[in-house]
C-alpha positions in Angstrom: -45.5 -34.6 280.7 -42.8 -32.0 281.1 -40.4 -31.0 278.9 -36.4 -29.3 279.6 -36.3 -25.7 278.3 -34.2 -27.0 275.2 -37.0 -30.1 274.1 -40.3 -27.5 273.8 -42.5 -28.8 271.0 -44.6 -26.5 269.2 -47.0 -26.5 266.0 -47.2 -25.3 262.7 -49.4 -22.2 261.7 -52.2 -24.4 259.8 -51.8 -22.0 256.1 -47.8 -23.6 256.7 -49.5 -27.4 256.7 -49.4 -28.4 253.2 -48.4 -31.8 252.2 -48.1 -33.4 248.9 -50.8 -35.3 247.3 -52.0 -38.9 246.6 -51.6 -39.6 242.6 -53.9 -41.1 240.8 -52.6 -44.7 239.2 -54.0 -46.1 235.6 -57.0 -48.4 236.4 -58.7 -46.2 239.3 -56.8 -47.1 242.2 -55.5 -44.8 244.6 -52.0 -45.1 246.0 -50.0 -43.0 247.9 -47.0 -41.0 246.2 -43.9 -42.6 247.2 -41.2 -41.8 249.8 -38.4 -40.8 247.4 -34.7 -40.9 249.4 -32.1 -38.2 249.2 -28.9 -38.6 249.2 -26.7 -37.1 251.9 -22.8 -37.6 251.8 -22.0 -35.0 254.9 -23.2 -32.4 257.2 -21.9 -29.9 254.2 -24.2 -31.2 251.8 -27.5 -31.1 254.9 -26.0 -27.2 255.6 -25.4 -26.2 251.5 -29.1 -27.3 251.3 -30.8 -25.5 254.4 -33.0 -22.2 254.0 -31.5 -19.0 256.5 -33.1 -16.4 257.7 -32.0 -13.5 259.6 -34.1 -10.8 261.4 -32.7 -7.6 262.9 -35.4 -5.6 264.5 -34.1 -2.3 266.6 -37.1 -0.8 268.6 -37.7 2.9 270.9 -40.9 2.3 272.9 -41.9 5.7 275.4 -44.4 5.5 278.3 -46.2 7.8 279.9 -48.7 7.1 282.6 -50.8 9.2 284.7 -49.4 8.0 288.1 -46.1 7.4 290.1 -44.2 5.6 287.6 -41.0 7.4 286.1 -41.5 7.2 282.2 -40.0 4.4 280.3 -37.6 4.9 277.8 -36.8 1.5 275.8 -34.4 1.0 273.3 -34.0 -2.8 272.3 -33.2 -4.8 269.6 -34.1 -8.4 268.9 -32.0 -10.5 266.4 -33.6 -13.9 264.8 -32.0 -16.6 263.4 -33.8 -19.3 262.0 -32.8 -22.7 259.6 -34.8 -25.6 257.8 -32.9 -28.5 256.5 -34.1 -32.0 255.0 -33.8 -34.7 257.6 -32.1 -38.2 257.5 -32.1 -37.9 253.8 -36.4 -38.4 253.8 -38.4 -36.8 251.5 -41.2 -34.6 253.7 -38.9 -34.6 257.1 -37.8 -31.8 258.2 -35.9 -29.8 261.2 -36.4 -26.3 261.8 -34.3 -24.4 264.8 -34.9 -20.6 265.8 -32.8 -18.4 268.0 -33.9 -15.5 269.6 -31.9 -12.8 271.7 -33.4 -9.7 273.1 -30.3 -7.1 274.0 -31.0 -3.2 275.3 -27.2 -2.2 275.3 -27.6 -0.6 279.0 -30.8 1.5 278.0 -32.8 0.1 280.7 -35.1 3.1 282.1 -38.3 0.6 282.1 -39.8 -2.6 284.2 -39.1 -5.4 284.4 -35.3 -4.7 284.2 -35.3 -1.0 286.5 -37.6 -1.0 289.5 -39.9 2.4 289.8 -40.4 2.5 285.9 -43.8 1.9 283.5 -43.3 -1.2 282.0 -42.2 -1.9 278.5 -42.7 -5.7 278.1 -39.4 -6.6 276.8 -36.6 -8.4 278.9 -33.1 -9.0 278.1 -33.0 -12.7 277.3 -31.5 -15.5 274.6 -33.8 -18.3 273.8 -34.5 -21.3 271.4 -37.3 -20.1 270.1 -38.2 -22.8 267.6 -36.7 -26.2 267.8 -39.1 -29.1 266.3 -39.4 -31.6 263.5 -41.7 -32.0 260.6 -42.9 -34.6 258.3 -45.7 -34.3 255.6 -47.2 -36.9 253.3 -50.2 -37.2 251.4 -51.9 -34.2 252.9 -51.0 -34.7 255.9 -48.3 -32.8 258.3 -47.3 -33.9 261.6 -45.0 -31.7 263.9 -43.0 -31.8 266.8 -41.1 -29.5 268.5 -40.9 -26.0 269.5 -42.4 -24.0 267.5 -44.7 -20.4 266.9 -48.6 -20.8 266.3 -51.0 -18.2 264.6 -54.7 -19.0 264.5 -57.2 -16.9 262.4 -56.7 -13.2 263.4 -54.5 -14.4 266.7 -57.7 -13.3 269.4 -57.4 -17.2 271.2 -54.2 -18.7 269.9 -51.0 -16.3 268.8 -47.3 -15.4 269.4 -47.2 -12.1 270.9 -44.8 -11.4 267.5 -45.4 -7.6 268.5 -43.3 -8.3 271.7 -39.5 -8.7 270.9 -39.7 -12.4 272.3 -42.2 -14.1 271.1 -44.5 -16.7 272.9 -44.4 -20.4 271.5 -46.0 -23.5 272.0 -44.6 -27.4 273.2 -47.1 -29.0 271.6 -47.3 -32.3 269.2 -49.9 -32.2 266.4 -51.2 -33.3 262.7 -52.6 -31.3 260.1 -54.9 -32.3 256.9 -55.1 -30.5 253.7 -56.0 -33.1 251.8 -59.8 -32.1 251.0 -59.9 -29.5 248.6 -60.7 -26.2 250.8 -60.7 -27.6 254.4 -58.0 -27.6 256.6 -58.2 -29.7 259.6 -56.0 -29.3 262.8 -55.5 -31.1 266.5 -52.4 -30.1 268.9 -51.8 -31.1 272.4 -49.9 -28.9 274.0 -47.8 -29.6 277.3 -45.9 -26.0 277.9 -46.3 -22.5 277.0 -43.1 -20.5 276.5 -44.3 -17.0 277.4 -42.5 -13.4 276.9 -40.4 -14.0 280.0 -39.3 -17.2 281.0 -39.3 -16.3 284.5 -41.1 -13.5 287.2 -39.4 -10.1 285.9 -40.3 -7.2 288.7 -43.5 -8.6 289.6 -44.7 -9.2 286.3 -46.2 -12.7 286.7 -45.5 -14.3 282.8 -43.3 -17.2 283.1 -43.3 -20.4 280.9 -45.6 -22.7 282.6 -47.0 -26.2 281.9 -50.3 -27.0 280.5 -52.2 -29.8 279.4 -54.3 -28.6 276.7 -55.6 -29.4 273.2 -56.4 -27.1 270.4 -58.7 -28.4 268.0 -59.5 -26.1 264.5 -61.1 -26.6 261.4 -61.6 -24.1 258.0 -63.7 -24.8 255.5 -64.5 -22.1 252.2 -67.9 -22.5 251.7 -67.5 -20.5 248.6 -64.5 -17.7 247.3 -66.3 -14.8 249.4 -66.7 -17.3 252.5 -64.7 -19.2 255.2 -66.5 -20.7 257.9 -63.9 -22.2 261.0 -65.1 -24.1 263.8 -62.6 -24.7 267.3 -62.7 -25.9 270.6 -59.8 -24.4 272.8 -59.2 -26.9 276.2 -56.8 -24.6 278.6 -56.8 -27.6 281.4 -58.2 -26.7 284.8 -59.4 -23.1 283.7 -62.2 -23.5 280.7 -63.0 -24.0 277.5 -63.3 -22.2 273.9 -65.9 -23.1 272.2 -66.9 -21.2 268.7 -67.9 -20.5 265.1 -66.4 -17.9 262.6 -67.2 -16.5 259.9 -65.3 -14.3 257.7 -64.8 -13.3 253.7 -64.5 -10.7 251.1 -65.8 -9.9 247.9 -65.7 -7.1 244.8 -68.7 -4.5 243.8 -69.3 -3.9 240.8 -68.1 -0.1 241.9 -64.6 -1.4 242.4 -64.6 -1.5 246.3 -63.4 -4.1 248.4 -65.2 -5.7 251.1 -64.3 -7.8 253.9 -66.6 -8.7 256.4 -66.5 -11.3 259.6 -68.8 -12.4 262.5 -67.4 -15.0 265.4 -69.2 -16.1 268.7 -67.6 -18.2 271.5 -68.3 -19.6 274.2 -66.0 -19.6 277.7 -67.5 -22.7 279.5 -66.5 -25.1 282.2 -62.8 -27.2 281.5 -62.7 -30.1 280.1 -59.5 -31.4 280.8 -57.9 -30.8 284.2 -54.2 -30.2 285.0 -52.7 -33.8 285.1 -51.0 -32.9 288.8 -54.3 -31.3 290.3 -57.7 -33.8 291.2 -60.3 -33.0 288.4 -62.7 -31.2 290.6 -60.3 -28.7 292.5 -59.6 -27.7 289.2 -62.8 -27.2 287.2 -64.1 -24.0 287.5 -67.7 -22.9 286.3 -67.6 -20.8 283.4 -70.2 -19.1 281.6 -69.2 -16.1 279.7 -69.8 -15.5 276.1 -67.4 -13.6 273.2 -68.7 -11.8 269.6 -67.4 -9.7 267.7 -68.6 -8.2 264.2 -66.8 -6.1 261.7 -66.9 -4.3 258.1 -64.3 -2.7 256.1 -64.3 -1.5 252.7 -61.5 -0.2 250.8 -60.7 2.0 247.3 -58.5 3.7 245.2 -55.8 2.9 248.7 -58.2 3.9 250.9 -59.7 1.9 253.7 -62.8 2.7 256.2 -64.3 -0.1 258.7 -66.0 -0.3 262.0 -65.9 -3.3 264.7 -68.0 -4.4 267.5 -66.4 -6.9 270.0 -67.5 -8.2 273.1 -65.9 -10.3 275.8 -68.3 -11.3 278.4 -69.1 -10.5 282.4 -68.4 -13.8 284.3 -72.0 -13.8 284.3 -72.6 -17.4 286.7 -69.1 -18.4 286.1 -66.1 -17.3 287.9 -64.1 -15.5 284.8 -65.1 -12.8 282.6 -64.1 -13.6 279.4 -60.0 -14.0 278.7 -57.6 -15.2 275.9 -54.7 -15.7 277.8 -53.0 -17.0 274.8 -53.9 -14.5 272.2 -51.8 -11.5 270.4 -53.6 -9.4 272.7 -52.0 -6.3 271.5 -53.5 -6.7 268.5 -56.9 -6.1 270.1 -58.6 -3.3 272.1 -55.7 -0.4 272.0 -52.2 -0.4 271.3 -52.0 0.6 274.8 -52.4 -2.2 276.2 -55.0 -1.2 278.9 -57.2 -4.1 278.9 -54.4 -7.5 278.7 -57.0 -8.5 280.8 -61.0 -8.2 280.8 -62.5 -6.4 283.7 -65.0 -8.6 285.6 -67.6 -6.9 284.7 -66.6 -7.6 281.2 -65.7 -5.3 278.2 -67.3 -3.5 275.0 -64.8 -2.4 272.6 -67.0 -0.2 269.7 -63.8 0.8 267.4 -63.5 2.8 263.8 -60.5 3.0 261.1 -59.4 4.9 258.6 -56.4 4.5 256.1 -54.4 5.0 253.4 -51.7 2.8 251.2 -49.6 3.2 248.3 -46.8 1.0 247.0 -44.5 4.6 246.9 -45.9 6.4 250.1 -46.1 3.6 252.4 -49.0 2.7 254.7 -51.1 4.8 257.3 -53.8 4.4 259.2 -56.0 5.7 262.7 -58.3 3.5 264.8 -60.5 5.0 267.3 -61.6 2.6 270.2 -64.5 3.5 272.9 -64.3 1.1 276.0 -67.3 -0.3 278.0 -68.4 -2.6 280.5 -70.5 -5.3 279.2 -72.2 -5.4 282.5 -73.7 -2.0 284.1 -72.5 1.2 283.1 -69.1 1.7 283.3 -67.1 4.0 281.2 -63.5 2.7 280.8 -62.6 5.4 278.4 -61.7 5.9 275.0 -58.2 5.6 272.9 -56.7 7.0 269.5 -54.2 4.8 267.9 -52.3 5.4 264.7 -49.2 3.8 262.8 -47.3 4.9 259.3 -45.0 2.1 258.0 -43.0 2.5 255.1 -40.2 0.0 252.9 -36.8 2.1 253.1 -35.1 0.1 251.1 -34.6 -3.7 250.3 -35.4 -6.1 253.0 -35.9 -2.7 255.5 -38.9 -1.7 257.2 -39.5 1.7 259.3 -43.1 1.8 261.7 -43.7 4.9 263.6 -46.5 4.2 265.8 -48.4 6.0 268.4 -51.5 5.0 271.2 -52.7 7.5 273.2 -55.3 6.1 276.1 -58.0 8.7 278.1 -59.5 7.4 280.8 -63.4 6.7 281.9 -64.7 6.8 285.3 -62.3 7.8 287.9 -63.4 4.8 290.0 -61.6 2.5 287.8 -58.0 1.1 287.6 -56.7 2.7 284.3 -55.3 5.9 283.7 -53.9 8.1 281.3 -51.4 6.3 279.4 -49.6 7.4 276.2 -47.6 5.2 273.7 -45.3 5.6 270.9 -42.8 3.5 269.0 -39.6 3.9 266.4 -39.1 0.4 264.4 -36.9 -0.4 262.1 -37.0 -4.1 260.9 -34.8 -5.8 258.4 -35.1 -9.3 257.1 -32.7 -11.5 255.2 
């Protein structure tokens, strides 16, 4: 099935899918609550009752890399508008729409938009962003539309939010929260809408047509443990198959832990593209994903440590990827490894921070890159970030990644980083 740019259906982040409740009648039975109408005279009355949001969000990026590339020199701003009205006078229907412009007011010194430059992922373009309709009932929530999806800590399934367009999802799917602390979930999604919707100076990241289905389920075995099990199906490239376990708790001492383990699986597709025969497009997989971590935090400080692991292609033909993740959320702000190397990738990283409701937030990550397979050194990388509320509804980030590389034999180089954010929302 394919969709025109303006029709892209999406999901809802599952910790967004809560429905009402059945009710308990006299006698024992259960029935569900009822559908209550609402009147609607006019479009005035379906606008005076919508929920508005506005997001300004002016951004510097610089880039420096160790090669022939000029240094970037970025200055954009993206501006968000976003609505949510009742629908047809229904109780539990819903529309939401999103716009989404990227502008850099002739400051253009980077790729895609100057030829020659380092590239600083952020195009001039308008977009629908979200577009889709919702209805929930009894627990349950079905969507359809376009719309942005964030599962878990966003390493399979995110929306790039860190980019000033973000990536969404045409998708139809049903969520249940009906079972006191599970949450169920089951998308099929027929597009992805990526950074760019087309090829920008060679940067291959267009919207492109899928045939996949995301399944995801969260239960809280207890109030210090979560326990999620998914199944990823990216058609005609492989499956996502894995467990996760993540939590918190107290010590007597005061200090705060939070703790998680995952492991997944990348094995072969089980759904194939619907234009492509099933075995030209089913490629073996075999490649395997973990990832442990430990933080603690007192008095507004924080310490932790993580160990992740994405797989060699081992038999397969892929290392292991998440083409669909927030991937700058994971291994360096630097973006070195979007992709995983073939000979896969060991990312050993430690933090340390510091927040206070008057000083703001800060906080440094150390990362030392692997391969998961042999010995290869693909360097090492300091990040660090201070954010800080100016004032009401404004938010200043100065951020910095700075990348040294490993073994000379290798594709990466030097790279440095560093950011000026301001972001207001209304």
């Amino acid at each position: 099935m394919k969709m025109t740019n303006m029709s892209y259906v999406t999901v809802a982040a599952i910790s967004m899918m809560i429905g009402t409740t059945s009710v308990l009648q006299a006698g024992g039975g259960i029935d569900p609550a009822p559908v209550a109408p609402v009147e609607v005279n006019s479009i005035s009355d379906i606008l005076s009752n919508g929920k508005y949001s506005l997001q300004i969000r002016p951004r510097y990026e610089f880039v420096d890399e160790d090669n022939i590339k000029d240094k970037a020199n970025a200055f954009t701003v993206r501006t968000v508008l976003r609505a949510k009205f009742d629908a047809l006078g229904v109780d539990g229907l819903g529309v939401e729409l999103e716009m989404t412009d990227v502008r850099n007011f002739g400051f253009d010194n980077y790729a895609p938009e100057s030829a020659g430059y380092s590239v600083v992922a952020d195009a001039e373009q308008t977009r629908v962003t979200q577009a889709n309709i919702s209805y929930a009932k009894d627990g349950f929530v079905g969507v359809v539309g376009r719309k942005g999806l964030n599962l878990d800590n966003q390493r399979f399934i995110g929306t790039v939010g860190w980019r000033q367009m973000p990536q969404t999802y045409d998708l139809a799917s049903v969520a249940y929260k009906g079972i006191e602390n599970l949450d169920i979930m089951a998308a099929y999604v027929w597009q992805v809408n990526r950074i760019f919707d087309r090829d920008l100076g060679g940067l291959k990241t267009p919207d492109f047509d899928t045939n996949t289905v995301l399944l995801h389920a969260a239960y809280k075995v207890a109030p210090e443990l979560t326990l999620t099990a998914y199944d990823y199906m990216f058609a005609s490239k492989f499956d996502h198959i894995g467990i996760r376990a993540a939590g918190g708790t107290t010590l007597e001492n005061g200090v705060k832990l939070k703790y998680m383990a995952e492991y997944a699986k990348q094995a072969d597709a089980s759904l194939k593209e619907s234009s492509e025969p099933f075995d030209d497009a089913k490629p073996e997989q075999d490649a395997d994903y973990y990832r442990f971590g430990l933080s603690g935090s007192h008095y507004g400080f924080t310490a932790g440590a993580c160990y992740e692991v994405l797989g060699e292609a081992g038999s397969g033909k892929d290392s292991f990827n998440t083409p669909l993740a927030t991937l700058h959320a994971h291994n360096g702000w630097a973006d070195m490894f979007l992709a995983t190397p073939a000979d896969g990738l060991e990312d050993l990283s430690i933090k340390l921070g510091y927040a206070d409701k008057t000083f703001g937030m800060i906080f440094g990550m150390y990362h030392k890159f692997d391969s998961d397979s042999g010995s290869v050194d693909y360097g090492s990388e300091f990040d660090v970030v201070y954010t800080k509320n100016v004032m009401e509804n404004v938010n200043m980030m100065l951020k910095g990644a700075i990348y040294s590389q490993g073994d000379v034999e290798t594709k990466y180089v030097d790279t440095t980083k560093y950011w000026v954010m301001f972001d207001y929302k209304y």
